[in-house]
C-alpha positions as CSV (number, residue, x, y, z in Angstrom):
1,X,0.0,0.0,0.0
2,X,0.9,3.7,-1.2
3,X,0.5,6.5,1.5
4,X,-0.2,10.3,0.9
5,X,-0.5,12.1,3.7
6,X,-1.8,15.9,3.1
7,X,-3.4,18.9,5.2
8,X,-1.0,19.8,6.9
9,X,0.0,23.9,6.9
10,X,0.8,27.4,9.3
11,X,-2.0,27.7,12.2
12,X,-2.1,29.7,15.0
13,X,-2.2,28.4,18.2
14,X,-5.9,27.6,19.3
15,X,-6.8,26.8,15.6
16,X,-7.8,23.1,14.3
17,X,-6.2,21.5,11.0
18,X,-7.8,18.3,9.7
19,X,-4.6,15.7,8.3
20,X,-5.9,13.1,5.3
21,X,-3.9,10.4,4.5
22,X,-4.8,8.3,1.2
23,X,-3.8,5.2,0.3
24,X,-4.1,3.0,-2.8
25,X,-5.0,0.0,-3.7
26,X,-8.2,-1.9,-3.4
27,X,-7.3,-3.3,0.9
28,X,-7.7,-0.1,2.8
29,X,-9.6,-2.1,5.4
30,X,-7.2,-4.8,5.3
31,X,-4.5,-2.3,7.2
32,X,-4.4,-0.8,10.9
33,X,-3.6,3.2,10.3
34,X,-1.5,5.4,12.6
35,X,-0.3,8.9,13.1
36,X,3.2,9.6,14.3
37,X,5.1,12.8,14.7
38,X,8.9,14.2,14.4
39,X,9.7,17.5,16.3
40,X,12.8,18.9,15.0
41,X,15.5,17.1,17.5
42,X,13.4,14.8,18.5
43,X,12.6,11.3,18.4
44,X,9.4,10.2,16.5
45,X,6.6,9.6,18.9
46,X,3.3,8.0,18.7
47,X,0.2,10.1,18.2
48,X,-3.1,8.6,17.2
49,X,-4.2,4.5,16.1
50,X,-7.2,3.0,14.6
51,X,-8.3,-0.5,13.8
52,X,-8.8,-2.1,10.3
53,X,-12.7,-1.5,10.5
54,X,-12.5,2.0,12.6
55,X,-14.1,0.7,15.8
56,X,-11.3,1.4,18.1
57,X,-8.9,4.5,18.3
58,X,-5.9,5.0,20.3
59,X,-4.5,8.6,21.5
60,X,-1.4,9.6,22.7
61,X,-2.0,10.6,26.6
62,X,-0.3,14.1,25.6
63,X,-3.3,14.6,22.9
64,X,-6.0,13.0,24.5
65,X,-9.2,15.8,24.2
66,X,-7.8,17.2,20.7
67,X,-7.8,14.3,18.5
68,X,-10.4,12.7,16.5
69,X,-9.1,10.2,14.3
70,X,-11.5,8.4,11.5
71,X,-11.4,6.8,8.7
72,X,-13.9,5.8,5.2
73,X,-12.6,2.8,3.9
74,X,-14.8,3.7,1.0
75,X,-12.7,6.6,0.5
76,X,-9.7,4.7,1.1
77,X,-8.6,7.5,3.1
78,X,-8.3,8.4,6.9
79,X,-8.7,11.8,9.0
80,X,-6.8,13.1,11.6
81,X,-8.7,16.0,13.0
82,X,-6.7,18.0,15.8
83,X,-8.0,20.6,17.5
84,X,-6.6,23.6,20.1
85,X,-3.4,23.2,18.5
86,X,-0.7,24.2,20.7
87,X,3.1,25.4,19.4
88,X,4.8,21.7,20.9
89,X,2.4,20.4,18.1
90,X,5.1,21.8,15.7
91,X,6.5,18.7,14.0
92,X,6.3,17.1,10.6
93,X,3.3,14.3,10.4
94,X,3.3,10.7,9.2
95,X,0.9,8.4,8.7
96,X,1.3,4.4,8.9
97,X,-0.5,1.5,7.7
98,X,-0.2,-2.4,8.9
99,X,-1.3,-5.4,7.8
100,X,-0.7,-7.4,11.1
101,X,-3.5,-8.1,14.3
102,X,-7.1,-8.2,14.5
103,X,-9.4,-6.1,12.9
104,X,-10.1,-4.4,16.0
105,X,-6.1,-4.3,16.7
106,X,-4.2,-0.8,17.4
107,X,-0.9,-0.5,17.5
108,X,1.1,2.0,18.8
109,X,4.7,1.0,18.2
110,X,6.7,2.5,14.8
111,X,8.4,-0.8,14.1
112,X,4.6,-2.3,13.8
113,X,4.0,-0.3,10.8
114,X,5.5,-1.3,7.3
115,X,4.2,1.1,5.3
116,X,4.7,4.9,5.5
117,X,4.0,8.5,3.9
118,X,5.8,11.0,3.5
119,X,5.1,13.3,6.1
120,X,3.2,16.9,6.1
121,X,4.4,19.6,8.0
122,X,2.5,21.2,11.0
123,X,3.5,24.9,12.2
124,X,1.6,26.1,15.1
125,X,2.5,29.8,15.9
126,X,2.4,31.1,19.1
């Protein structure tokens, strides 16, 4: 599977962005999606997870409130809505896709994702 992740831009703190990731191929449901994140000097960390058929999500305790992640396997597409972005949201954001576990299955680890994006910035101004 092929990820392109998109939506990502300059907001000022307070504001919402909504991050799409598409993927092709004709499997969407067949794959668990994740967001991850990369602050400049950082390490990439774990932000959002949700399960092959979209019944369970999975939020980083640091986001917990501001997320809403969903996805349309119709669409082959998933949504990261963030809300009362804050300037340490600053990073560049990936999204992930894997075939392994359950359909209900989230994962929150990078090395259980095989497939990747390419990553859309996020500047949050203070």
């Amino acid at each position: 599977v092929q990820l392109q992740a998109s939506g990502g831009g300059l907001v000022q703190a307070g504001g919402s962005l909504r991050l799409s990731c598409a993927a092709s191929g004709r499997t969407f449901r067949s794959y668990g999606m994740a967001w991850f994140r990369q602050a400049p000097g950082k390490e990439r960390e774990f932000v959002a997870g949700i399960s092959k058929i979209g019944d369970s999500t999975y939020y980083a305790d640091s986001l917990k409130g501001r997320l809403a992640f969903s996805r349309d396997n119709a669409k082959n597409t998933a949504y990261l809505q963030m809300n009362s972005l804050k300037p340490e949201d600053t990073a560049v954001y990936y999204c992930a896709a894997t075939f392994a576990g359950r359909a209900s299955d989230v994962y929150t680890r990078d090395s259980s994702y095989s497939y990747w994006g390419q990553g859309t910035l996020v500047t949050v101004s203070s």
